[in-house]
RONU-363645 format. One line per 10 residues: number of its first residue (from 1); their letters; for each residue x, y, z of N, C-alpha, C. Coordinates in steps of 0.001 Angstrom, whole numbers. Layout:
NUM	A	X,Y,Z,X,Y,Z,X,Y,Z  ...
//
This chain:
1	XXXXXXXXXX	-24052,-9212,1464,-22726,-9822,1327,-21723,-9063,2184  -20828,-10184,2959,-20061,-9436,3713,-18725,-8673,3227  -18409,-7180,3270,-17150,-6613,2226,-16208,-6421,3361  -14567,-6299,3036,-13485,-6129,3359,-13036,-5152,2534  -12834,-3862,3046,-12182,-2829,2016,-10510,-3125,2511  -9771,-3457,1542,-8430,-3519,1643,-7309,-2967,1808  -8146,-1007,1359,-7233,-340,985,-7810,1094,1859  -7378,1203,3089,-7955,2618,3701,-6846,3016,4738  -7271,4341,4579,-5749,5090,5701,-6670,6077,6962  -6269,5826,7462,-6200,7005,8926,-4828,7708,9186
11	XXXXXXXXXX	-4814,8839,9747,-3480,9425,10195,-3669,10095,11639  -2762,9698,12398,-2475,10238,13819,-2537,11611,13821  -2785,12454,14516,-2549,13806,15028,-1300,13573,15552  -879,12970,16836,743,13254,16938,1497,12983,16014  1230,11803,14903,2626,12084,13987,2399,13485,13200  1374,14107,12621,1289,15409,12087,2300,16287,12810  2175,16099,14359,2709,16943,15533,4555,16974,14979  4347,15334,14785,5818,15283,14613,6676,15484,13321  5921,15360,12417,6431,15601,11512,6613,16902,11491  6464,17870,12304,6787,19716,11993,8472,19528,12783
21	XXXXXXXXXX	8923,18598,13314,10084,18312,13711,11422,18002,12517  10413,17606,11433,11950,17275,10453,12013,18989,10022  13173,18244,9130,13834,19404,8443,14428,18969,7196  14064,17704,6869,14402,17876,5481,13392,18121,4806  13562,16800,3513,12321,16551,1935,11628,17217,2886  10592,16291,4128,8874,16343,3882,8916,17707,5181  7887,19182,4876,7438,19485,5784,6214,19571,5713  5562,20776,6559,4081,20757,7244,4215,22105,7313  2605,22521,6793,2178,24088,7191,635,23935,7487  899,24326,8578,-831,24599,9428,-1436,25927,8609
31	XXXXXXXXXX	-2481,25340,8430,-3447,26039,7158,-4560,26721,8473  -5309,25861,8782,-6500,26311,9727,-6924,24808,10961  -7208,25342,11654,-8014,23987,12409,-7791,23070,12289  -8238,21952,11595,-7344,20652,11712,-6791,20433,10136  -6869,21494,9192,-6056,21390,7926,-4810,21905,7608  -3834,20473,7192,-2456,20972,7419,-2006,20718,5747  -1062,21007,5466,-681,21301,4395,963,20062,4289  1286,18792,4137,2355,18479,3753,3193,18656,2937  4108,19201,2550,5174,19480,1745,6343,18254,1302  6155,17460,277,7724,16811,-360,8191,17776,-1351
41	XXXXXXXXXX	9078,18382,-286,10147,19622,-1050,9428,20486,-1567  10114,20645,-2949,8887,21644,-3802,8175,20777,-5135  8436,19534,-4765,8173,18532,-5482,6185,18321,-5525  5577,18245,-4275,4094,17875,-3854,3863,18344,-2913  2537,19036,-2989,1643,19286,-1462,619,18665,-1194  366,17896,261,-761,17181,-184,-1712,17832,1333  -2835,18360,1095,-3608,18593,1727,-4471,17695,2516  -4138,17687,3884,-4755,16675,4939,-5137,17658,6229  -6778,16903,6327,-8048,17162,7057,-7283,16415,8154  -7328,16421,9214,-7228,15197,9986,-8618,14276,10338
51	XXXXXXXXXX	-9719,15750,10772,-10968,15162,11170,-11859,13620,9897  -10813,13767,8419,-11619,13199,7205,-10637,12050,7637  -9762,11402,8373,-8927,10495,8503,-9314,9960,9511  -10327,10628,10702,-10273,9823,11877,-11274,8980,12024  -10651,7847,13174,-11442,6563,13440,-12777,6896,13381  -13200,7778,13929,-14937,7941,13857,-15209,7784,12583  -14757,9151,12165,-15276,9138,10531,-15115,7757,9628  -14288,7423,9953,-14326,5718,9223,-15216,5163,9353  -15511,5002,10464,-16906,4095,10905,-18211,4331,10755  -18210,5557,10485,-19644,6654,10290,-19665,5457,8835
61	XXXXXXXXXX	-18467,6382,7485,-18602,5696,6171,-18621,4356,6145  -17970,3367,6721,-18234,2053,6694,-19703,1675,6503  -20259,2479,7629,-21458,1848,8108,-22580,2638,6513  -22121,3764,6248,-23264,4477,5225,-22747,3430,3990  -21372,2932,3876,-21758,1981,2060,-21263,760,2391  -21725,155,3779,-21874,-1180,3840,-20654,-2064,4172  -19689,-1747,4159,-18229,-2248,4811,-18265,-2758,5766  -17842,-3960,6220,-17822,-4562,7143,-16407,-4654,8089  -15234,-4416,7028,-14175,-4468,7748,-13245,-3695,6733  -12035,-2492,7461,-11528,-1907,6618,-10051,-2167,6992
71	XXXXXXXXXX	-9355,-2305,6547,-7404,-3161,6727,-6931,-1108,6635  -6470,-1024,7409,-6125,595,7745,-4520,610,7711  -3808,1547,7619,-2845,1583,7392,-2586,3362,7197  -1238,4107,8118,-1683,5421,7578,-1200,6292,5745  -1580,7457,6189,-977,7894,4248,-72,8486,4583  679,8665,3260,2095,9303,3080,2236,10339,3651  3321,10809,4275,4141,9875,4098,4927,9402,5082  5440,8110,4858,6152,7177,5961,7148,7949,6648  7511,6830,7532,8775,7332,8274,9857,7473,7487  9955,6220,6561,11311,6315,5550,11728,7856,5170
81	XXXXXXXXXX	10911,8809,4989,11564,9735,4285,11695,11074,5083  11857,10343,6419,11684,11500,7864,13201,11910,7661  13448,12926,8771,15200,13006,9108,15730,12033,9593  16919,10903,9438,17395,9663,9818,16621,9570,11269  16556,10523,12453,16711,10366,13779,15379,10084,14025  14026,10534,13309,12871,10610,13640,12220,9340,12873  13056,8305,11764,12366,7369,11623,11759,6159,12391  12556,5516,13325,12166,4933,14222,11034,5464,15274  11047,6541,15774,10004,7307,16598,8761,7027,15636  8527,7743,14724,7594,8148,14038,6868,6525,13546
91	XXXXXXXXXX	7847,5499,13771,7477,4198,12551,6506,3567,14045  6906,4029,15012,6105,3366,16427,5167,4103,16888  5196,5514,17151,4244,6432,16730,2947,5733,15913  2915,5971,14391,2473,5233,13619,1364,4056,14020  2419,3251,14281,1627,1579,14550,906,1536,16061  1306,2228,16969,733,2139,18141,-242,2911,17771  -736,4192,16765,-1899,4762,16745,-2724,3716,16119  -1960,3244,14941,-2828,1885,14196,-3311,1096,15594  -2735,194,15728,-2977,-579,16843,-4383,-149,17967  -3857,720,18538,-5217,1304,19414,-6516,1447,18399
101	XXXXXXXXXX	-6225,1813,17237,-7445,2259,16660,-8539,783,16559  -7689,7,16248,-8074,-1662,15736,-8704,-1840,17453  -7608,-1989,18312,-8289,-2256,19845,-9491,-1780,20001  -10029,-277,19436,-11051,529,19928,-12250,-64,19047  -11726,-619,18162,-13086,-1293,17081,-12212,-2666,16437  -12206,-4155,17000,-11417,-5150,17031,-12712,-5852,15989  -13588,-5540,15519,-14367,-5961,14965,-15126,-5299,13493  -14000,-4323,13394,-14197,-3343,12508,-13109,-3382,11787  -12020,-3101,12265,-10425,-2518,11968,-9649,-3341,11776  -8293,-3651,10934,-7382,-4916,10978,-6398,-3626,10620
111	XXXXXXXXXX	-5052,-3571,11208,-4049,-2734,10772,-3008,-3135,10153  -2331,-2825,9344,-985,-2565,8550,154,-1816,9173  705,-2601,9372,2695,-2030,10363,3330,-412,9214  4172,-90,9267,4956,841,8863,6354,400,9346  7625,861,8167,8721,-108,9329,10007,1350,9112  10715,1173,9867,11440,2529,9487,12361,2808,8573  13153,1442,8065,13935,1234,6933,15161,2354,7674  15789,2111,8288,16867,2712,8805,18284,2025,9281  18111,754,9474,18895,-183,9081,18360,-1434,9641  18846,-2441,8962,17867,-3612,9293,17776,-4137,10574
121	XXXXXXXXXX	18627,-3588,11246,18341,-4159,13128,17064,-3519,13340  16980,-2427,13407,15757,-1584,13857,14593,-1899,13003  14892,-1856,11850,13441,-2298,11147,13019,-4020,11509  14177,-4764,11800,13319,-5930,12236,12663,-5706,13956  13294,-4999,14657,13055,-5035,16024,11255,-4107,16000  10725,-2867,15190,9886,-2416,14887,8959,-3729,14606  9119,-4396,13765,8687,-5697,12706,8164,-6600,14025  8978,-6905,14638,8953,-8193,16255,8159,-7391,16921  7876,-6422,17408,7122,-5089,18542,5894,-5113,17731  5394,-5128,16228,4336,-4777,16384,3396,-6048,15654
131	XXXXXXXXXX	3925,-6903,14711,3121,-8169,14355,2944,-8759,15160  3797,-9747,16218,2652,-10164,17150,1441,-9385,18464  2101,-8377,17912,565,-7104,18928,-350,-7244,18200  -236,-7756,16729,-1646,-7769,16155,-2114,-7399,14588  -1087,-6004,14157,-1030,-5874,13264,-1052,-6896,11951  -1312,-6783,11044,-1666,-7925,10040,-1015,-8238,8334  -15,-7074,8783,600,-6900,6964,1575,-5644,7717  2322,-5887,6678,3144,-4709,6378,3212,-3407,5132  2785,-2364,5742,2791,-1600,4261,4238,-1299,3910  4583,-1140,2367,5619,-1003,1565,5487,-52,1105
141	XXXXXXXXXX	6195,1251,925,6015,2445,48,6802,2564,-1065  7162,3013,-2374,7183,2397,-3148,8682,2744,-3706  9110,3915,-2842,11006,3323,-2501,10753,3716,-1004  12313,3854,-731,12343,3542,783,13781,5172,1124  13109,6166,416,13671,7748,478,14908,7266,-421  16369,7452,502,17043,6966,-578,17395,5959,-1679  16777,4973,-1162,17095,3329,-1067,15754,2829,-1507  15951,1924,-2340,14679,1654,-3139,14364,-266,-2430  13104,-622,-2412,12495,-1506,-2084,13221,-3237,-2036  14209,-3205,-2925,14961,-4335,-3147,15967,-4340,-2284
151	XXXXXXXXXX	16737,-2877,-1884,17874,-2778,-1108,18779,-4356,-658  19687,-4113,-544,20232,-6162,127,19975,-5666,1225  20051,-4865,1938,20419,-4387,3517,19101,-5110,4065  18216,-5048,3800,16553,-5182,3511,16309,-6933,3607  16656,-7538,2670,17015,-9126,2265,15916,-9730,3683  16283,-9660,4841,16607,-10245,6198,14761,-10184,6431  14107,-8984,5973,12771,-8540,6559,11629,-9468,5337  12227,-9394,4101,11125,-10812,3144,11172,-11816,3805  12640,-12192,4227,12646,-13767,4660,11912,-14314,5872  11685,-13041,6736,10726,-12773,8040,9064,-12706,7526
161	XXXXXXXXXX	8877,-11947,6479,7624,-12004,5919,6906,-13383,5294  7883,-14131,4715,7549,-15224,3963,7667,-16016,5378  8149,-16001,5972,8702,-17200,7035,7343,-17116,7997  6504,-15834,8575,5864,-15327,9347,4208,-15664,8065  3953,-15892,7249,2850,-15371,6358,2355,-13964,6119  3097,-12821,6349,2649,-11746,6503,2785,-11296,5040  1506,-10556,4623,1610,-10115,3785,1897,-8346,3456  2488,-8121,2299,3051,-6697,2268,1632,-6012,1018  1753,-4811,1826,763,-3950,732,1615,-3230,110  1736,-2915,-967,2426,-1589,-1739,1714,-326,-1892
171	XXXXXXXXXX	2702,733,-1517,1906,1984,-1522,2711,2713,-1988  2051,3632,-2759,2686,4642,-3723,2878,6016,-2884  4183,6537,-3260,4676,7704,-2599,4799,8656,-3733  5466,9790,-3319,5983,10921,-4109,7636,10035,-4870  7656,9917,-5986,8711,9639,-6623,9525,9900,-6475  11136,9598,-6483,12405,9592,-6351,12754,11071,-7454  11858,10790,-8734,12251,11257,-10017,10664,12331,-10433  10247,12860,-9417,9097,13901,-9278,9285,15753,-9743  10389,15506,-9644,11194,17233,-10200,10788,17017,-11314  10976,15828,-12535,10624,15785,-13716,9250,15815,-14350
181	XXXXXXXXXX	8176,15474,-13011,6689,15546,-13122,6076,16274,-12271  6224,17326,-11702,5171,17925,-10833,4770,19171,-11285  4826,19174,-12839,3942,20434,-13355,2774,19432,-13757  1666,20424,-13792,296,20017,-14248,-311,19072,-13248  -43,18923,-12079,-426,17632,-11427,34,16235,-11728  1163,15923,-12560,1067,14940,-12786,1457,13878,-12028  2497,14283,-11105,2559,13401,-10051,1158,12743,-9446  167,12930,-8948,-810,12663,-8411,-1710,11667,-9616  -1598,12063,-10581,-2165,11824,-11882,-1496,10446,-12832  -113,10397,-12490,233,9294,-13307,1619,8809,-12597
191	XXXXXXXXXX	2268,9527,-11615,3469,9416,-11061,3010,8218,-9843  1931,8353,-8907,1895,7403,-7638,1477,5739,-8469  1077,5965,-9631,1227,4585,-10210,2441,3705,-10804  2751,5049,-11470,4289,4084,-12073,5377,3981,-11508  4865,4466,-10131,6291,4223,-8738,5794,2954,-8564  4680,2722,-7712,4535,1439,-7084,4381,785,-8038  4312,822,-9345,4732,-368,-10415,6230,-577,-10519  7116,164,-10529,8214,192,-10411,8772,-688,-9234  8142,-383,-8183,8411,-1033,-7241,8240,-2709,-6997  7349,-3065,-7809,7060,-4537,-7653,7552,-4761,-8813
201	XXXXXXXXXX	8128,-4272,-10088,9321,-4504,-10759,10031,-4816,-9969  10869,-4097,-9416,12121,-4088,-8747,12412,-5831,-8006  10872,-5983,-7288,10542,-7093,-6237,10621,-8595,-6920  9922,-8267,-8372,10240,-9246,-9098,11841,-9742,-9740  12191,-8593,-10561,13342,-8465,-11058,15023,-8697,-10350  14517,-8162,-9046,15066,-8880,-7842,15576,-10169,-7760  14793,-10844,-7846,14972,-12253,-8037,14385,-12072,-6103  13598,-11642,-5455,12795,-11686,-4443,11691,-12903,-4492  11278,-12802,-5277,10195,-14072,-5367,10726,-14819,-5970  11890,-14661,-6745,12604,-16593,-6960,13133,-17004,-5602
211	XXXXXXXXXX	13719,-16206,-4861,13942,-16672,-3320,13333,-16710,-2513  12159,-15973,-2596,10797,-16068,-1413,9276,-16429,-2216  9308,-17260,-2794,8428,-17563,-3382,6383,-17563,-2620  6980,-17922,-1286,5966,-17772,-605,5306,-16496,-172  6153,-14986,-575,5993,-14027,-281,4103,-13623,-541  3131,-13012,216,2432,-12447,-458,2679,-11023,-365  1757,-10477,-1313,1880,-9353,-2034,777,-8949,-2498  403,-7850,-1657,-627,-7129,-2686,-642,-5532,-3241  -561,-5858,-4910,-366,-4651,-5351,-1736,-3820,-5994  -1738,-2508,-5279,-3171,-2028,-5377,-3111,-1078,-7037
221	XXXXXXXXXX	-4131,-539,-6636,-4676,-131,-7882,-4791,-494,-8858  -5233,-2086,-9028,-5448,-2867,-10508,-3972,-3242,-10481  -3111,-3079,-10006,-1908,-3361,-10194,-1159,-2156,-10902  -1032,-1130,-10863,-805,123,-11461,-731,-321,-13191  537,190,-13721,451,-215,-14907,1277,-1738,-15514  1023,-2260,-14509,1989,-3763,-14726,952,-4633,-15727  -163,-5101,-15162,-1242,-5756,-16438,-1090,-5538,-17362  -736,-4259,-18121,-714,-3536,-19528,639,-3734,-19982  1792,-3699,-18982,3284,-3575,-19860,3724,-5224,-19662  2831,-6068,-18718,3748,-7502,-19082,4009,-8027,-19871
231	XXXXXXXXXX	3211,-8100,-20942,4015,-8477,-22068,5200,-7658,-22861  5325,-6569,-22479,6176,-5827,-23023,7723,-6365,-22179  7429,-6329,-21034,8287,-6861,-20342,9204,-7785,-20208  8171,-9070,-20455,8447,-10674,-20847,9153,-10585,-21656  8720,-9491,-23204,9963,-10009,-24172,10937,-9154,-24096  11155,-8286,-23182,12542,-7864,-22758,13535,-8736,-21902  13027,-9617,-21503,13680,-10784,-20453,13955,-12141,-21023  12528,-12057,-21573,12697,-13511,-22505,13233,-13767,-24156  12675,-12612,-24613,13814,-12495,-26299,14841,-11792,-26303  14856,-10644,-25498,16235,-9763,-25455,17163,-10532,-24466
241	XXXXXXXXXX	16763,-11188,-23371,18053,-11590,-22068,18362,-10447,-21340  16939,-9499,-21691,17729,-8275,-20188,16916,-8277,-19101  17709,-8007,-17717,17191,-7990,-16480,16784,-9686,-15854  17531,-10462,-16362,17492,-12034,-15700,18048,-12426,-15330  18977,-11461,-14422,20474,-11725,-13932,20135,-12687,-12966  18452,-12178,-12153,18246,-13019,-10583,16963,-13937,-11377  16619,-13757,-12102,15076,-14643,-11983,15134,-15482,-12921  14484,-16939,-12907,14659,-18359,-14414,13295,-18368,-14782  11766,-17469,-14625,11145,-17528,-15668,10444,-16106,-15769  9589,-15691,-16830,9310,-14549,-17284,8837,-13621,-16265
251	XXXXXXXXXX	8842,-12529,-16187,8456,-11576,-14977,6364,-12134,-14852  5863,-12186,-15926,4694,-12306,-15594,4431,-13495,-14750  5324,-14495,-14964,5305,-15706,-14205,4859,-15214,-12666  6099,-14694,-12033,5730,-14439,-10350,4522,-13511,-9988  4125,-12798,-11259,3417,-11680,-10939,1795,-12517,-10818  1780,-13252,-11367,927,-14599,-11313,432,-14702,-9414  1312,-14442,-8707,746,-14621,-7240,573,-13689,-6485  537,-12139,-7206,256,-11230,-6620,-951,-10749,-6598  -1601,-10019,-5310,-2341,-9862,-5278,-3503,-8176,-6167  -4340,-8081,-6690,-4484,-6840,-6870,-5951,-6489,-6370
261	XXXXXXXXXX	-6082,-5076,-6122,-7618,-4449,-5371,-7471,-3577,-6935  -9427,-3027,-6688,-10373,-2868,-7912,-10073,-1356,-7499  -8990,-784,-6738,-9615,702,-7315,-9106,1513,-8034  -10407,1868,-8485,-10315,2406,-10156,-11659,3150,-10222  -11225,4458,-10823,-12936,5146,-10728,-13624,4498,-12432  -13031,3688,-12853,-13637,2839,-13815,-13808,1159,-13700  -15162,1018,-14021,-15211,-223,-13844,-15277,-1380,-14818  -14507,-562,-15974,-13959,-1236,-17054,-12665,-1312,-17334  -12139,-323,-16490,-10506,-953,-15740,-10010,-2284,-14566  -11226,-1723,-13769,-10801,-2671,-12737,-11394,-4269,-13144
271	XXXXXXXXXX	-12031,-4402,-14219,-12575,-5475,-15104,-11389,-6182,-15310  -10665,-5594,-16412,-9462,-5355,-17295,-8429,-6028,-16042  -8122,-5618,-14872,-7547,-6368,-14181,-8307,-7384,-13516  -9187,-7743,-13344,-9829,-9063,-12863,-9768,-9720,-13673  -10068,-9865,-15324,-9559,-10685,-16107,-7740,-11087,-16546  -7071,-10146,-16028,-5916,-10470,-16017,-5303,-10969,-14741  -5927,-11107,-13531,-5490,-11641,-12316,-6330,-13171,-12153  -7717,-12742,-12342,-8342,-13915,-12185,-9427,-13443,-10964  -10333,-14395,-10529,-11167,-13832,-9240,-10265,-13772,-7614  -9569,-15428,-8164,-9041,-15270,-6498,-7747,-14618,-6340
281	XXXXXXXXXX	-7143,-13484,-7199,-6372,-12414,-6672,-6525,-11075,-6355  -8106,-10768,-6864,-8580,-9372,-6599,-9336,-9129,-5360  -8875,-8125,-5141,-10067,-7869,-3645,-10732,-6382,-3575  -11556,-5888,-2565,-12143,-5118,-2967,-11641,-3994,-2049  -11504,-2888,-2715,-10858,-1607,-1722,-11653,-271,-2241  -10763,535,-1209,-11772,2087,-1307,-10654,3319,-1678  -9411,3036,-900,-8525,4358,-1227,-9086,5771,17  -10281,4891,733,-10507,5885,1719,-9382,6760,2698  -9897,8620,3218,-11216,8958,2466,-10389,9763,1075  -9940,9371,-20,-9336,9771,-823,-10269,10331,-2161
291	XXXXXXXXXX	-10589,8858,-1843,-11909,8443,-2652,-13089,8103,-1614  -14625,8537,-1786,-15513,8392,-967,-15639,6072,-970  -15759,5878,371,-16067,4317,-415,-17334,4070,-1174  -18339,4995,-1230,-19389,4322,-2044,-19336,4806,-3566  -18424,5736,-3833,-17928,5536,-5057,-17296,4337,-5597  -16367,3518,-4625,-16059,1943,-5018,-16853,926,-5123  -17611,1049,-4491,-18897,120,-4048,-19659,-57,-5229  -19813,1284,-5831,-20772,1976,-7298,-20145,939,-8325  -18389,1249,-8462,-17328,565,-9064,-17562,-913,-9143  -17729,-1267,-7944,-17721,-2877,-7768,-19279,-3117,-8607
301	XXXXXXXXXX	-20193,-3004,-8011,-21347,-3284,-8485,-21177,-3217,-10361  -20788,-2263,-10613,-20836,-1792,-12068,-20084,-3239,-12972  -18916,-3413,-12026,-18243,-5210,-12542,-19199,-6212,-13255  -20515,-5976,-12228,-21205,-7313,-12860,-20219,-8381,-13052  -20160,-9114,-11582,-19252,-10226,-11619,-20188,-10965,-11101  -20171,-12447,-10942,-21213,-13623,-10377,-20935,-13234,-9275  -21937,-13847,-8566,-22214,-13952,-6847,-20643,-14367,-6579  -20370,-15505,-7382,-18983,-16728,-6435,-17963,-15399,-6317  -17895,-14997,-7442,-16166,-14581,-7735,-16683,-12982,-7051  -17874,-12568,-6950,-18659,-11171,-6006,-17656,-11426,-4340
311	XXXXXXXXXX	-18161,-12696,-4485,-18046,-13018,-2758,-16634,-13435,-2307  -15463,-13803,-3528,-14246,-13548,-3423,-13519,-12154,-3714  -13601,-11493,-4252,-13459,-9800,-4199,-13841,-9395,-2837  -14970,-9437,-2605,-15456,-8532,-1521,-15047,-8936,-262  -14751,-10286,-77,-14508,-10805,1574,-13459,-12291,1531  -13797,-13100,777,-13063,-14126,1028,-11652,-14024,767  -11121,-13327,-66,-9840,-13440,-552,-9180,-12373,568  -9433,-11536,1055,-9186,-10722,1878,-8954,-11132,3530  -9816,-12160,3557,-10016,-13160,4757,-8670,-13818,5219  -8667,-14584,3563,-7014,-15186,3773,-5975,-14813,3495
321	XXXXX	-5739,-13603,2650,-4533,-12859,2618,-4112,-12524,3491  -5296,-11929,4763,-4681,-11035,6176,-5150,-11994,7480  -5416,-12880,7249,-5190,-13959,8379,-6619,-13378,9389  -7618,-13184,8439,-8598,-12433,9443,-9933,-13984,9769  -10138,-13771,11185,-11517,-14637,11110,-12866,-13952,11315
//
């Protein structure tokens, strides 16, 4: 069966290069050889290999647990939370490494944009420069440094997404509100979920998909913890009357067309969201190399789902979300 992993990152060596250029939140400390050390503040460190990110190595793992095509996109963190001057550089940086990588394996690779969120001229002009080069989605991180995902300034780039079919991935960053969680690990542990849940709150609550209804959207990790609190939600909107300033039916309503991937090192979670999405909104991802992919693969198999709804997870739904043939 042919698979589409949905959810995998590579990272450039020159943006590493460049990122030792800011000076605010995020820095960089060269550890050894190609292991560098990222810094958000004194908030997270996240330890990055470069050699475990690069195109080769992707393709080596593809090929050892059977992947046929991996939607790439790089890891945190974005340009958004660079020094104002280096977001634009870094957001083209970025996509032109994406880009080449896809060129170098056009039969392997499908890439995900980065946009700089610096004001909406530039983030649409980034947006025009690199979707029709090829790119296939836009990744979303799960605020946008100061400015969180709904922003109005912003408004102009859904209506381009919905208007264009492009679909947005959500990706979880270091939290706004991480000073309050970064003892014990917990940021890593429970914080990169209930941001990017937060975040497609926001998208909903917005009243974003009452105005862009056509938007797609795919929110990874089972959908963080949104499956579990919608009903909690609903009757905050629908019996209380709070947060319906923009939207006329229940938050679970829109969440109804979003998309979600299985990873989950349980496969009685990522169940748990296939029965709450349905077959044709889940797809199949890796979190590569975060997570090894044949640990997902293990995951998927463990589903015990039919062949039909097997063969929509793994490739078909993925096919048409990202406009791939």
């Amino acid at each position: 069966m042919k698979l589409i992993d949905c959810q995998s990152h590579i990272f450039s060596p020159d943006y590493m290069e460049l990122l030792k250029q800011n000076t605010g939140y995020i820095g960089v400390e060269h550890i050894n050889e190609d292991r560098y050390q990222v810094c958000f503040g004194t908030d997270q460190r996240l330890g990055i290999r470069l050699s475990d990110y690069s195109v080769e190595k992707k393709i080596a793992d593809m090929d050892a647990s059977g992947v046929d095509i991996s939607i790439v996109g790089p890891n945190i963190p974005g340009p958004e939370l660079l020094d104002e001057h280096l977001r634009v550089p870094a957001a083209r940086l970025i996509n032109d490494f994406t880009l080449a990588s896809c060129t170098q394996y056009p039969d392997r690779l499908a890439g995900l944009a980065v946009l700089p969120f610096t004001t909406i001229e530039e983030t649409l002009v980034e947006y025009e420069r690199v979707i029709p080069a090829g790119l296939k989605g836009v990744l979303l991180f799960s605020h946008l440094g100061e400015r969180q995902v709904d922003d109005k300034e912003f408004e102009a780039l859904y209506q381009h997404l919905e208007q264009d079919g492009i679909p947005i991935v959500i990706h979880p960053t270091v939290p706004l509100w991480a000073p309050q969680i970064k003892d014990h690990f917990m940021i890593p542990m429970m914080g990169f979920m209930v941001d990017h849940s937060f975040a497609m709150l926001r998208i909903i609550l917005s009243g974003l998909l009452e105005r862009y209804p056509r938007l797609k959207i795919l929110q990874p990790h089972c959908g963080g913890i949104l499956p579990y609190l919608l009903p909690r939600i609903d009757e905050q909107t629908e019996s209380k009357g709070r947060g319906r300033e923009y939207i006329t039916k229940p938050a679970s309503e829109y969440f109804k067309n979003v998309y979600l991937d299985i990873v989950s090192p349980s496969a009685e979670i990522a169940k748990f969201a296939l029965n709450f999405s349905g077959a044709d909104r889940m797809l199949f991802g890796s979190d590569h190399p975060w997570i090894p992919i044949g640990d997902m693969v293990t995951v998927f198999k463990e589903m015990k789902v039919s062949k039909t709804d097997a063969e929509k997870i793994g490739h078909i739904n993925a096919l048409g979300l990202f406009g791939l043939t």
